[in-house]
N, C-alpha and C positions, 0 to 999 in steps of 0.2 A: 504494500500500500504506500503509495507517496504521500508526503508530511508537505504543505508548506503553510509556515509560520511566520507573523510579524509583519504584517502589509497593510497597508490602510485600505479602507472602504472603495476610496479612488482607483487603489491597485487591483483589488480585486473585482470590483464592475470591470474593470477594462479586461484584466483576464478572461472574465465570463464571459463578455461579449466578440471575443477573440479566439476562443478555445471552440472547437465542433467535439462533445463526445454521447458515447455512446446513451441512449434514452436509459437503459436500468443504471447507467452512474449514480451515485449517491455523496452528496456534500455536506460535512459538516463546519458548522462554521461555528466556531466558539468567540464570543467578546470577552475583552478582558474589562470593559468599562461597563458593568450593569447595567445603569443608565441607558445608553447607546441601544442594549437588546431590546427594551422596556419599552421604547422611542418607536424602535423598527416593528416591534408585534402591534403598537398601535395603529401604526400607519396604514399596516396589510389588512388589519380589520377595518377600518374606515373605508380604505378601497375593496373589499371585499364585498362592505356593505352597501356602497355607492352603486358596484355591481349586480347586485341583487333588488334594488332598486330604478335600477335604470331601466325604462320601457315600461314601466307599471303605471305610469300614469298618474303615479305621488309628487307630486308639486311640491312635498314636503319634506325635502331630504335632510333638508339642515336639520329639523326637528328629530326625525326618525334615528341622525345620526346623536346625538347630543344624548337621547334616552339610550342609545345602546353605549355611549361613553359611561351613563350613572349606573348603570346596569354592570359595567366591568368595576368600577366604584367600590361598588357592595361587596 
């Protein structure tokens, strides 16, 4: 298995979007700055959710997304 370690955020998008591999690849990415992880699982759930949203017809996204922020809250 290859290790690489110690790259910034900027390094590694550019890697990703530079590298062709195989679909059953598997990546783990570990932060060393807590924070940083906390940040990134929010973001993917807001567009996750903006996704699941989109096309329904809800004019009300800001809302819908702000309850699923108090909801992670709890």
């Amino acid at each position: 298995m290859t290790t690489l370690a110690h790259i910034t955020l900027s390094e590694f998008e550019s890697l990703v979007q530079h590298v062709k591999l195989p679909l059953e690849t598997r990546l783990t990415v570990m932060f060393e700055d807590d924070r940083a992880a906390v940040e990134l699982i929010k973001r993917r759930k807001a567009l996750e959710a903006m996704q699941k949203l989109r096309g329904s017809g809800n004019g009300n996204l800001v809302t819908a997304l702000l309850h699923e922020r108090e909801q992670e809250k709890e």
